[in-house]
N, C-alpha and C positions, 0 to 999 in steps of 0.2 A: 455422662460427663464425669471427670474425675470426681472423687470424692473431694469437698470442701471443710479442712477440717481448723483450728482453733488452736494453736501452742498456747503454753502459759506464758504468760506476761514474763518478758525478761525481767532479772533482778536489776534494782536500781541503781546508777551509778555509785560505785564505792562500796557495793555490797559487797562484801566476801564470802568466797566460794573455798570449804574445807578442803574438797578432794582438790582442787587446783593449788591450793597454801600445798598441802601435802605434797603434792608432784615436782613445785617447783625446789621447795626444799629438797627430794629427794633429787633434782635435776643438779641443785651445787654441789652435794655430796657425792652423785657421778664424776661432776666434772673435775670437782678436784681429786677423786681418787686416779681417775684418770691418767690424769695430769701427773700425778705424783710416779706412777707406774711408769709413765715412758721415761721422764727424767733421771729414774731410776734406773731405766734399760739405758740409760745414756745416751737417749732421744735429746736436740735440741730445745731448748725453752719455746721454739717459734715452733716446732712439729707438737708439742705439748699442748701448747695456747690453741692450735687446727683441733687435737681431738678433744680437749675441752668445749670449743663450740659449737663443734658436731654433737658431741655428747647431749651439751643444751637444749641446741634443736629437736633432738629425738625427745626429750623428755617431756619438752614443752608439747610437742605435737600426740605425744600419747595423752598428755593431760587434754588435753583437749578432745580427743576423741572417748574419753570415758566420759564424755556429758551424758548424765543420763537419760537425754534426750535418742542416744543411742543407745538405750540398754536393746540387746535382743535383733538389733539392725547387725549385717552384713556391712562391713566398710572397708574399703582397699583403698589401701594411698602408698603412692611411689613418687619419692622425689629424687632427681639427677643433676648435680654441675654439668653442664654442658661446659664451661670451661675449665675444667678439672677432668671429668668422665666418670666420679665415686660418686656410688650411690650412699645420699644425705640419710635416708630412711624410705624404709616399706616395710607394708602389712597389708596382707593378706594379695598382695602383688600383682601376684597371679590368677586370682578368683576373678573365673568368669561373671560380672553382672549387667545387668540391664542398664546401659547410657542413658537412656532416656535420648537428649539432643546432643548430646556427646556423638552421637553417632553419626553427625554432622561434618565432623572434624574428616570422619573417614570419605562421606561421601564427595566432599565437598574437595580435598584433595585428589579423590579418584576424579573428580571432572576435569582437573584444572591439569589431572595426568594424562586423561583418557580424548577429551574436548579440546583444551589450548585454550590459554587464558584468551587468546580472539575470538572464540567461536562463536557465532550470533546466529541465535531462531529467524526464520523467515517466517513470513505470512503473505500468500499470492493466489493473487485474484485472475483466473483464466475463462479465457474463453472457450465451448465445447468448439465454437464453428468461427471462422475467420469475421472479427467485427468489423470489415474497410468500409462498408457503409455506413456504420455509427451501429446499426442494426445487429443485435447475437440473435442469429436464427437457431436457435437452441438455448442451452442452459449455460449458465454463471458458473463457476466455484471457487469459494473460497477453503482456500487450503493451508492446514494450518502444522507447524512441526513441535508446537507447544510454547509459541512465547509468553512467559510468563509478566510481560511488560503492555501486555495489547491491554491500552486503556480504552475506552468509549472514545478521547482525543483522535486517538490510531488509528481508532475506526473507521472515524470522519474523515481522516487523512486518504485512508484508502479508498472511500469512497468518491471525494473530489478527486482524485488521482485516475478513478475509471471515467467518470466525468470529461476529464481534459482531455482522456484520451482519445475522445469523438464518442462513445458510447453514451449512447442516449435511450437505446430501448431491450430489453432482451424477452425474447417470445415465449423461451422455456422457462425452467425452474432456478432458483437461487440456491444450490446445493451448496452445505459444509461436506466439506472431506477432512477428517480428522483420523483416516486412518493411518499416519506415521506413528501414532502406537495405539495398540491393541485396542478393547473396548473395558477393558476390568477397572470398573470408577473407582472404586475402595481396593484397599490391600487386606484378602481375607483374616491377615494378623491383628485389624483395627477392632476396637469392641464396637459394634455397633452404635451403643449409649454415644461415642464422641459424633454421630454423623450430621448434627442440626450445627454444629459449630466449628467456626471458621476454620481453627486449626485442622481441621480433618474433612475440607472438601472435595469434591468430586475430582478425579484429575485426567484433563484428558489435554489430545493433543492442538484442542482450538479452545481458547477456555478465554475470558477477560478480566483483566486484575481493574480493579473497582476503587482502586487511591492509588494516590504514591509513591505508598509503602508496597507496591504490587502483588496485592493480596489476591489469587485468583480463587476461584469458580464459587464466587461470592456478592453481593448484594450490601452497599451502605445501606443499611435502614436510620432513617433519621425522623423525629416527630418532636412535635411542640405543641403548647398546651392552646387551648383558643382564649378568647378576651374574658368569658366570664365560665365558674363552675356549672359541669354540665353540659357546655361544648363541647363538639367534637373536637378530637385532636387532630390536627394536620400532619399525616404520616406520608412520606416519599418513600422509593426506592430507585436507588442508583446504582447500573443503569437500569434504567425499567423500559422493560420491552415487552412487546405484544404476547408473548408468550408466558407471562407472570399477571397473578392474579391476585389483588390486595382487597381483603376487606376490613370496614375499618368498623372496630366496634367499642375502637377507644375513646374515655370522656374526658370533663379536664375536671380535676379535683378540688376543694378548698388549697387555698393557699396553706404550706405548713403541715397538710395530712400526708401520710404514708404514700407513697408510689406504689402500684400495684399493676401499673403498667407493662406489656411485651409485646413482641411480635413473633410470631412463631409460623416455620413451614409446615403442612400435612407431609410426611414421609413418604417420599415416592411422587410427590406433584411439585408444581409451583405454586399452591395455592397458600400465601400468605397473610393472618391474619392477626389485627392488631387490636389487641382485649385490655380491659383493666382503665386504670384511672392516672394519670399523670397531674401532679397538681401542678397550679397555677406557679409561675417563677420558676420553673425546670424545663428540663431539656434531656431529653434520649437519643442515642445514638450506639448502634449495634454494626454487627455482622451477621449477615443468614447466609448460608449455601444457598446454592440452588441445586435444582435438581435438573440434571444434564447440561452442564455447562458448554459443547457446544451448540445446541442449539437456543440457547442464551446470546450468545457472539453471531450466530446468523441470523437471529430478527436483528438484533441490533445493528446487524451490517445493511438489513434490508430495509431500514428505517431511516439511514443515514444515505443511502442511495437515492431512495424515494425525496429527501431534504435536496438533494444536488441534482436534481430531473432525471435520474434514470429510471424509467419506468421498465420493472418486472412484470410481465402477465402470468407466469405461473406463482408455482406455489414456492415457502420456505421450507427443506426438508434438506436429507444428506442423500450423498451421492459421491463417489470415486472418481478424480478429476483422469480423465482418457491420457492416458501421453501424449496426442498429437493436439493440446489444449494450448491454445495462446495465452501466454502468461500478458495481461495488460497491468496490472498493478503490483506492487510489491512491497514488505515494507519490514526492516534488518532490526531487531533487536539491539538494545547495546551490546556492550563484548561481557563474555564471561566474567573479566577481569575485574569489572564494573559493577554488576549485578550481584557478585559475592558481598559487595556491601550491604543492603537491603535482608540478603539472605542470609550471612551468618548473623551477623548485630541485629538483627529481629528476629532469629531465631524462624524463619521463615519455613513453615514444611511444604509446602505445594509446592515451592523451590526446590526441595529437596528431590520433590518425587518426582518431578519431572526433570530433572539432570539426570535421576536416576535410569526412567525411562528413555531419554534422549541418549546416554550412553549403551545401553542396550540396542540400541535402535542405530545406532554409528556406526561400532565396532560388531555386531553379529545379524543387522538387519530387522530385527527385534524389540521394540518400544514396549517392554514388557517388566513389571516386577524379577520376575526371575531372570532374564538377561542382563537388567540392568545392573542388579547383584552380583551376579558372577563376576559381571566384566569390572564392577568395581573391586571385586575380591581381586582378581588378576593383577588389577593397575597398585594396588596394596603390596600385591607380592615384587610388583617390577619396584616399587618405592622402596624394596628389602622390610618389610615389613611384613615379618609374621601374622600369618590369619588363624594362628593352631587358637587363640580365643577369644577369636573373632565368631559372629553369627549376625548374619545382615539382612534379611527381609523385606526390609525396604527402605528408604533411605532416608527418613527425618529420626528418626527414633519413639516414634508413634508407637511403635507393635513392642509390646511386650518378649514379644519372643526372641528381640534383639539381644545379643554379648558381645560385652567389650572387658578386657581387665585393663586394670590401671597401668599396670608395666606395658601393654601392647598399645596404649594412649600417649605414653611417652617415648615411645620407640617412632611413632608416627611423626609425632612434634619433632623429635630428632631428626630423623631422616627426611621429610620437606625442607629442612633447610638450607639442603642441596641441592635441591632446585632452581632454575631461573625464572620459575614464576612466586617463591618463596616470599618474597614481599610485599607484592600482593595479597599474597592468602595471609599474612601476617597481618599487614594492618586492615582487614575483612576482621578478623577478629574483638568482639566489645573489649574495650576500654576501661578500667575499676576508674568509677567517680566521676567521669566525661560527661557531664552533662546534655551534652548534644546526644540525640538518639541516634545519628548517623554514623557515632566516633563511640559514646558508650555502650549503647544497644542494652543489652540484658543485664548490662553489669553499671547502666548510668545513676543507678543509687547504692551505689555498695563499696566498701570500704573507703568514701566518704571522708577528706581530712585525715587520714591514716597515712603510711609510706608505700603505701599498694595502690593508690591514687592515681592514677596517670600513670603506671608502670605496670602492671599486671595486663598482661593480654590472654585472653581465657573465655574457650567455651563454658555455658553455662549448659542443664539440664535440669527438666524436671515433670517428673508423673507424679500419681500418687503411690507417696512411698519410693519415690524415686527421684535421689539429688546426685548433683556430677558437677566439679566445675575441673578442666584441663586446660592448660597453657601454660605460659612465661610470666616469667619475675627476675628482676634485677634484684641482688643481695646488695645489704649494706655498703659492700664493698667493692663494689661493680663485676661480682659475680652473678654470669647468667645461669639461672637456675630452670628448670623444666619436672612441671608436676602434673598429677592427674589425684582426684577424688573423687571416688564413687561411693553414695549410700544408698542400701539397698533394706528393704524393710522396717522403717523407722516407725515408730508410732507418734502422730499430731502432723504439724507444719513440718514444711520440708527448713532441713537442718544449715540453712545459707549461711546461720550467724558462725556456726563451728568453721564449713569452709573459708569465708572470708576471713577470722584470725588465722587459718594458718598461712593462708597466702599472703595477711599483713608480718606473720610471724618470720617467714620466708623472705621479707623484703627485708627488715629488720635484721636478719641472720651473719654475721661475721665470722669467720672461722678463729681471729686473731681472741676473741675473748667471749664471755657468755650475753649476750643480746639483752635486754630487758623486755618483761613481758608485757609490760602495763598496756603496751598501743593494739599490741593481739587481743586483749581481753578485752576493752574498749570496743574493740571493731563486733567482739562478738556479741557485747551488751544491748552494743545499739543499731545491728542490723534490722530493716524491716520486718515485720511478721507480717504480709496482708491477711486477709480473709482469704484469697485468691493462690495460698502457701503455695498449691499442691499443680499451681501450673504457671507455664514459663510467663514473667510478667508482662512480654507482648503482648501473648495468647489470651492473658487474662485486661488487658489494657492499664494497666498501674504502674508501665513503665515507661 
């Protein structure tokens, strides 16, 4: 699992910070030298007051990035008018680093290039042999092309749905077919250490999302304490199916003492077990993988069958549905258009990877990491969108071995905008300060009462040692602005409070004269720090 690391306590409101006195000072003494220089070249007083506030900008924004909280980090920031076309500032621009979920931004417009903001996952239930007498004289299969929305609900839907249709008994087997893409559950770029948790579950193309937030190839764990210390805890799993095994070795604590409680998979099994002490007046509630997530979706589908009188006489296992197979059930995803909500604003990767996979599997027949990559490089290159420092692997921003520079972040944001699915993917994007999880997502506690509140629309990112935030900001002056931040090697918590003053800095920004700083330094004081810094705060639930 990521490393969990501890920033120091920001400083107190009203504290003053030397090197930021220093910067801004040296930021008036730009601007009016500035200023002085064109009026001199016999520039207008209003072209003067433009590069005085650009001036400002740049000052403000280097002051900010010499927190020493970045001493020895890697940091690239590019900002652009898109109603102008002049670049406001950049540094280091062009340096290739690691997105983290930044690299969302890219995957997420290759689907909506590559897919169509309609595209919807199927899921269908065939028969091997003609059911007209209610009777399959052979085997079921459920077939699956990866919908990432197939809840336990969906299940049961498909399962009354075989019901209706006169099927009552099948003599053979109840096969998943999930090969619309490959078999490679993890993407060899993942470290291992992430495989017990949620963000980096198994991904395949029959899988079940477990809330929703449609979080697939995973398991609610939920437990509560009993009536008196020493009780067993009452631990569930949802969905639980015959093929998951829980043992329960949790107690319930004194009221008031320490939690010592979890539930933890065996690597490689579904065998789940739940240890330690939960005290009395608490509550847990997690996420496990599981392990093979289609065959998780086919007991459960053969569990839901068995509830609606279809009796199966063989076994659950997988199997390749024949082409000449009678599709009796069926059941459509929402549209893409739809689903990017969920999926950018919770930062969702199982989404990722399987859009990933599903575009590989579209355009070259291929439900694979490496097709789905390509064809999302391609769809980048038709968006006119340079990939020279691009490197894509897979498509949440999980693997390390991912690059993106900031200039190539804002060239993206650029160029969707000429799109007619642009708006969509625009408001898919969290939200600064939106309280609703649907509308802020990653960004629902952050620059908070600030002027980046309701106006900043921006992917977030973050590994350990690995902060990104990219998108929109409207200027003071109803200038649309377009930025990207990447920090790469920071040492403690990740660096959210620097990001958010420039992006409050950014809202603030006027060209007619120099900005004030107080509401950027604000935003930076009092940005969260969790315990949880060092991962995105879906992933880590604190958002």
């Amino acid at each position: 699992m990521p490393n969990r690391s501890h920033p120091a306590p920001p400083a107190p409101a009203g504290t003053p910070r030397p090197h930021r006195a220093a910067f801004r000072a040296g930021s008036a003494a730009l601007a009016t030298a500035a200023t002085a220089a064109l009026l001199a070249a016999g520039a207008s007083p209003a072209a003067a007051g433009t590069a005085a506030g650009v001036a400002d900008l740049r000052s403000d924004i280097d002051a900010l990035l010499a927190d020493p909280r970045l001493e020895g980090a890697s940091s690239g920031v590019f900002v652009r008018s898109l109603s102008r076309g002049d670049v406001l500032y950049r540094s280091n621009a062009r340096t290739e680093l690691v997105p983290a979920s930044n690299a969302k931004l890219l995957t997420s417009a290759a689907a909506m290039e590559v897919l169509g903001p309609d595209y919807r996952f199927t899921t269908t239930v065939s028969a091997g042999e003609d059911p007209g007498d209610g009777v399959v004289d052979g085997d079921l299969y459920l077939v699956g092309t990866g919908d990432p929305t197939l809840t336990a609900d969906a299940v049961d839907d498909l399962a009354a749905e075989v019901a209706s249709s006169g099927v009552n008994e099948v003599t053979g087997d109840l096969l998943a077919d999930d090969t619309w893409f490959d078999d490679q559950r993890y993407s060899p770029a993942w470290a291992p250490a992430d495989r017990p948790y949620y963000y980096a579950a198994q991904i395949s193309a029959l899988t079940l999302a477990a809330n929703s937030d449609y979080d697939t190839g995973v398991v609610d764990v939920d437990a509560a304490p009993g009536a008196a210390a020493g009780d067993p805890v009452d631990v569930t799993l949802h969905p639980m199916t015959a093929n998951l095994d829980l043992v329960n070795r949790g107690a319930t604590g004194a009221p008031g003492s320490e939690s010592t409680f979890g539930v933890d998979r065996a690597p490689g099994t579904n065998e789940f077990t739940a240890r330690g002490t939960l005290p009395s007046g608490t509550a847990y509630s997690t996420l496990r993988t599981v392990h093979e997530p289609t065959d998780h979706a086919a007991h459960l589908f053969a569990a839901s069958l068995r509830e609606h009188g279809v009796k199966v006489s063989g076994e659950v296992g997988r199997g390749t549905a024949p082409p000449w197979a009678d599709p009796v059930a069926e059941r459509s995803s929402m549209e893409l258009g739809e689903l990017l909500v969920p999926f950018m604003k919770l930062s969702n990767n199982g989404h990722a990877e399987i859009l990933t996979k599903a575009m590989g599997r579209e355009a070259l027949g291929r439900g694979s990491w490496d097709a789905g990559t390509a064809v999302a490089t391609l769809a980048l290159h038709r968006l006119g969108v340079s990939t020279h420092d691009v490197e894509l692997v897979d498509g949440s921003g999980l693997a390390r071995a991912d690059r993106l520079s900031p200039a190539t972040a804002v060239r993206l944001l650029e160029r969707v905008r000429r799109r007619p699915w642009f708006d969509t993917w625009q408001e898919a994007l969290p939200l600064a300060g939106a309280t609703d999880r649907m509308v802020g997502g990653t960004l629902s506690r952050r620059m908070r009462d600030t002027p980046a509140a309701g106006n900043v629309r921006a992917k977030t990112g973050t590994l350990t040692g690995v902060s990104a935030l990219s998108g929109y900001v409207t200027a003071a002056d109803g200038e649309l602005l377009v930025f990207s931040i990447i920090n790469n090697g920071y040492e403690g918590g990740a660096p959210r409070g620097i990001q958010d003053a420039i992006a409050v800095r950014l809202a603030e920004f006027t060209r007619a004269h120099p900005a004030p700083v107080a509401q950027a330094m604000a935003a930076e004081r009092v940005a969260p720090h969790a315990p949880e810094a060092d991962l995105e705060c879906t992933w880590a639930g604190t958002c």
